[in-house]
FILOLUM-276702 format. One line per 5 residues: number of its first residue (from 1); their letters; for each residue x, y, z of C-alpha. Coordinates in pm, whole numbers, plus 50000, padded with zeros to 5 digits. Each point is the difference from the previous one (the first is absolute). Layout:
<atoms>
NUM	A	X Y Z | ...;
</atoms>
This chain:
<atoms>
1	XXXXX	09002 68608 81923 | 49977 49750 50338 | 49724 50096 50212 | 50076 49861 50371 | 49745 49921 50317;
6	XXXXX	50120 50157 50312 | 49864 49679 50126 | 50299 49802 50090 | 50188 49871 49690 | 49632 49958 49784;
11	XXXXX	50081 50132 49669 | 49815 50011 49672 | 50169 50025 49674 | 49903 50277 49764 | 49926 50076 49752;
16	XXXXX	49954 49640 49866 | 50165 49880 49755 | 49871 49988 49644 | 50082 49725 49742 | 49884 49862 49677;
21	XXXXX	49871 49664 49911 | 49834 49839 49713 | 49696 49806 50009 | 49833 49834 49721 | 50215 50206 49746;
26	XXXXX	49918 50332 50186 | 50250 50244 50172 | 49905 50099 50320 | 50085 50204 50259 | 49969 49842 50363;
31	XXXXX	50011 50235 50279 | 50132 49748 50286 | 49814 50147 50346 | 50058 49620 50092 | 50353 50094 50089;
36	XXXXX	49916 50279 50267 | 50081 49771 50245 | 50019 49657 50109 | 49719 50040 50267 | 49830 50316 49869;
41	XXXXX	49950 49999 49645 | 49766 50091 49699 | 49678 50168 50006 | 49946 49951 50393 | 50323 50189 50068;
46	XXXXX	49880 50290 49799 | 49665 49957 50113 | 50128 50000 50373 | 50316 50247 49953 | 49833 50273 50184;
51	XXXXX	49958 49798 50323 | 50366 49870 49961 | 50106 50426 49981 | 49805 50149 50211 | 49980 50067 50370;
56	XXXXX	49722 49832 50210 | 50140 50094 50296 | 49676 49861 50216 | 49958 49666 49819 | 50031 49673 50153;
61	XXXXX	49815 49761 49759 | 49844 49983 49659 | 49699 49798 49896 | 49872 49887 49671 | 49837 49759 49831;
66	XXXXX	49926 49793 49673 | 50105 49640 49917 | 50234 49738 50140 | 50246 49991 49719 | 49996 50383 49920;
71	XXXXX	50304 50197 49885 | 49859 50260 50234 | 50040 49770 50294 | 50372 49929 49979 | 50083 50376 49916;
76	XXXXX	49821 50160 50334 | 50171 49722 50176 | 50306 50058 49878 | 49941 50457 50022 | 49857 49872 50348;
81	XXXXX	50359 49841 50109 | 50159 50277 49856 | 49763 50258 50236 | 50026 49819 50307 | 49642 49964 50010;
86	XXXXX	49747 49739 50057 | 49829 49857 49685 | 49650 49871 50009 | 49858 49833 49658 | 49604 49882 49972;
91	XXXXX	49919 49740 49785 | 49654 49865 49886 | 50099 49648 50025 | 50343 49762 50042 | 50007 49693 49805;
96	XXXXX	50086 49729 50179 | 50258 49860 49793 | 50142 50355 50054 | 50035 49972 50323 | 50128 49674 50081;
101	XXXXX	50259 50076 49654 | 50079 50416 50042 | 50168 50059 49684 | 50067 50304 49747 | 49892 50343 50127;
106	XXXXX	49771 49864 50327 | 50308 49812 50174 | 50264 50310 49909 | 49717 50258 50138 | 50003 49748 50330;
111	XXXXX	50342 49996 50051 | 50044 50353 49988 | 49770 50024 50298 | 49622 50067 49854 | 49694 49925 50217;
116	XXXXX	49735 49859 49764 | 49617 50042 50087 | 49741 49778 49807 | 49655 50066 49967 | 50011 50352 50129;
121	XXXXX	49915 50207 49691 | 50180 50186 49763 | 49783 50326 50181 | 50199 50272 50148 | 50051 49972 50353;
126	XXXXX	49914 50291 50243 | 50251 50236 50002 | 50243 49923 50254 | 50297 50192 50128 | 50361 49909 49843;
131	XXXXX	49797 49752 49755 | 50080 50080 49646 | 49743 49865 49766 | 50092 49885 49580 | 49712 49907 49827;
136	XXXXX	50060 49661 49772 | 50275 49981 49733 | 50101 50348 50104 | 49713 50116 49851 | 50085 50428 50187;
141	XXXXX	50027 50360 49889 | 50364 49944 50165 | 50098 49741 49707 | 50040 50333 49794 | 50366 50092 50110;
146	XXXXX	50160 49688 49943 | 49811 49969 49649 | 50112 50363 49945 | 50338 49883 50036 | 49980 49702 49757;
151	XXXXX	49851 50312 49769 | 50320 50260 50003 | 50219 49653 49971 | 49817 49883 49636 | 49937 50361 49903;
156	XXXXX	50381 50094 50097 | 50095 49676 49837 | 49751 50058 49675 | 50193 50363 49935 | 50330 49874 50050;
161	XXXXX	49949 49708 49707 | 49829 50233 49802 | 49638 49829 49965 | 49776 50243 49857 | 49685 49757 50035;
166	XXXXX	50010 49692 50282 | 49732 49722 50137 | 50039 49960 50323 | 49821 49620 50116 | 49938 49887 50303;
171	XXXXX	49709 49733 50121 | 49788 50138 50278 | 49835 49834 50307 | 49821 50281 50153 | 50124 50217 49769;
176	XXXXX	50197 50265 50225 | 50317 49949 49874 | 49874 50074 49611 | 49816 50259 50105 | 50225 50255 50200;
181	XXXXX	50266 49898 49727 | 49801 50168 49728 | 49912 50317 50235 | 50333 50064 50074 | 50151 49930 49622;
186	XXXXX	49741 50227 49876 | 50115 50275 50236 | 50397 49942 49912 | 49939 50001 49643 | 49718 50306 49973;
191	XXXXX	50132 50214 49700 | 50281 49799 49924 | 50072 49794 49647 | 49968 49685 50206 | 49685 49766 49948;
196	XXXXX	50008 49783 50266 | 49665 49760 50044 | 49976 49740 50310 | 49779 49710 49894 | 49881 49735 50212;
201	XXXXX	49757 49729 50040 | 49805 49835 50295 | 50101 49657 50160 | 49777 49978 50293 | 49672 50109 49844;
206	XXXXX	49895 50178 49654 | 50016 50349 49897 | 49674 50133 50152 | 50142 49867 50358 | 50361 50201 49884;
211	XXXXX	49819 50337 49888 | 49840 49965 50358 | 50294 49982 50185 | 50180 50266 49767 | 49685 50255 50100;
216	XXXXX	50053 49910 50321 | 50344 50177 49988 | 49943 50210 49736 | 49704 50125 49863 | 50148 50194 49694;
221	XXXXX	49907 49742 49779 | 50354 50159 49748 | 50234 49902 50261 | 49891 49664 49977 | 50208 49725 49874;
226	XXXXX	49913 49826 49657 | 49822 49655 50040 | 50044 49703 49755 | 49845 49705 50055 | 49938 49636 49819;
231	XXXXX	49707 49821 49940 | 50075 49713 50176 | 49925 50061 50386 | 50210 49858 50292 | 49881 49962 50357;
236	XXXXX	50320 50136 50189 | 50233 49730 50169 | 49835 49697 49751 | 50286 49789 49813 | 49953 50027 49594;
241	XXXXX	50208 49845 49779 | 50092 50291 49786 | 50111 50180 50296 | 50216 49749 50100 | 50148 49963 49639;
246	XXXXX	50058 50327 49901 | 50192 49993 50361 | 50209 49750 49909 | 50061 50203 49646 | 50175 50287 50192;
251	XXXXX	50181 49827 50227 | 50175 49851 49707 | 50001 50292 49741 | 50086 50284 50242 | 50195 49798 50297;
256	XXXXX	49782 50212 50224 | 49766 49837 50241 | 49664 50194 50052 | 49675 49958 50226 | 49787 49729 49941;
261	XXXXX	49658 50184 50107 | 50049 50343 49801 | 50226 49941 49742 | 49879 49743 49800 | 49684 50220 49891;
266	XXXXX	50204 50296 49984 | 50223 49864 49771 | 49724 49833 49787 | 49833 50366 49960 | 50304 50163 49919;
271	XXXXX	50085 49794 49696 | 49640 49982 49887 | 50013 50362 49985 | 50243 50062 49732 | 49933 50385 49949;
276	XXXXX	50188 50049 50365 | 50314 49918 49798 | 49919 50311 49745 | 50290 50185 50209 | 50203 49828 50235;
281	XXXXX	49821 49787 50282 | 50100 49990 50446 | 49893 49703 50192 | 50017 50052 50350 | 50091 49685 50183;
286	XXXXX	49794 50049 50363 | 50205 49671 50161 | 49771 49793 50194 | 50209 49696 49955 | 49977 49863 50349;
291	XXXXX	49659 49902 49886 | 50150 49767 49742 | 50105 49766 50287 | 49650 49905 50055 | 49819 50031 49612;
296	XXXXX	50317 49775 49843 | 49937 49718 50134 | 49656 49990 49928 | 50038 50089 49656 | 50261 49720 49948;
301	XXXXX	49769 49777 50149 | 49721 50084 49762 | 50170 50062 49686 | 50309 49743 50011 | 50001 49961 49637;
306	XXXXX	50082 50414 49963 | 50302 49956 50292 | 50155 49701 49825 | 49935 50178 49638 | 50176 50260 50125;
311	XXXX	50289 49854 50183 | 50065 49860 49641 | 50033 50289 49834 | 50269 50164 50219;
</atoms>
């Protein structure tokens, strides 16, 4: 079923589509929320699909905040072209090779009209009239519907294929996404056959910072999500080298091209976790991809010998 905007010809496709790839000599399901829409896609379009639906008759601009190459950025700027309202995005600090070379989600956010602030605090502003206020990454008690949705599309989806037991993976940033997943599946599939489980694991911190945000939501500790984790840590935006390669591995084994922030540890967790595959196993792909334009080019400039390697073996 096509659910339409009323605003102008904006239109986002769903349910999305569900395929199945193999990685590594694994059958999996991919669950392509990259495909919503060419501007409004992945987790940030479920994550924002409330504000897209629902009538704020007495807004006139939204403000957020968070970093200069966020997902979150470009989506708001993109839901704020769509509103007719102003969008104002606060920033800690602007590189200045940034801003003399606007690339990836910073220029796209700029051209769709966003007013950047930096310096000014990720603190919430006093509350002013027609100001409508999303805390960073989309991090709201409103992210709920649209993550409902995605819930009644894998659960319809689950029942009609006939999957008595499914994984459902998905890296987190702050964690929202995972969690209202899991609260809602557990709702649909209450005294049903189904087991359904939503795993995830944490990209921009570890899994102390993840339970925090998760309580912040949600403070029955049973709706929460399941964490896995690895031993190696990462420091969120760094370039590694198995990151990069296991990148390069998908593009070539599944023809799909995924994030280069959230993905690579996702995927890396997911096959290091084989008992996920004990029934049959969802990724959700959460787009993100205009963030490749800027993270490519840096990883081809560090790890040339991986980009040729794999050039090769196309």
């Amino acid at each position: 079923m096509q659910k339409k905007s009323d605003i102008g010809e904006f239109s986002l496709s769903l349910p999305s589509p569900v395929e199945m790839i193999t990685f590594e000599g694994r059958s999996i399901y991919l669950k392509r929320d990259d495909l919503i829409h060419q501007d409004f896609s992945g987790n940030k379009a479920r994550k924002f699909y409330h504000y897209l639906y629902s009538d704020f008759p007495d807004i006139r601009k939204v403000v957020s905040y968070g970093s200069s190459q966020s997902n979150a950025m470009y989506s708001l700027s993109v839901l704020a072209r769509m509103r007719g309202w102003e969008f104002e995005y606060r920033v800690d600090h602007i590189s200045d090779y940034l801003r003399e070379n606007p690339q990836g989600n910073y220029r796209r956010a700029l051209e769709n009209g966003m007013v950047i602030r930096e310096g000014e605090g990720k603190e919430r502003a006093v509350q002013e009239k027609g100001v409508l206020y999303i805390e960073e990454g989309g991090r709201e008690k409103e992210a709920e519907s649209g993550l409902g949705v995605l819930a009644e599309e894998i659960v319809s989806w689950q029942q009609e294929k006939q999957i008595e037991r499914l994984s459902v993976f998905l890296p987190s940033g702050t964690g929202t996404s995972a969690l209202f997943l899991q609260k809602r599946i557990a709702f649909l599939t209450y005294r049903t056959s189904m087991e359904t489980v939503v795993y995830t694991t944490p990209c921009a911190g570890g899994s102390d910072y993840l339970k925090k945000q998760f309580r912040q939501l949600e403070e029955e500790e049973a709706l929460h999500p399941t964490i896995l984790e690895r031993e190696k840590k990462y420091h969120f935006g760094k370039l590694y080298r198995d990151s990069y390669k296991i990148w390069l591995k998908l593009r070539r084994e599944t023809g799909v091209e995924f994030d280069l922030l959230y993905d690579p540890k996702g995927w890396m967790v997911l096959m290091e976790n084989p008992e996920l595959f004990s029934g049959e196993t969802l990724y959700i792909h959460q787009g993100g991809l205009i963030g490749n334009e800027s993270m490519l080019p840096r990883y081809e400039r560090k790890y040339k010998e991986l980009t040729r390697e794999d050039i090769l073996q196309q």
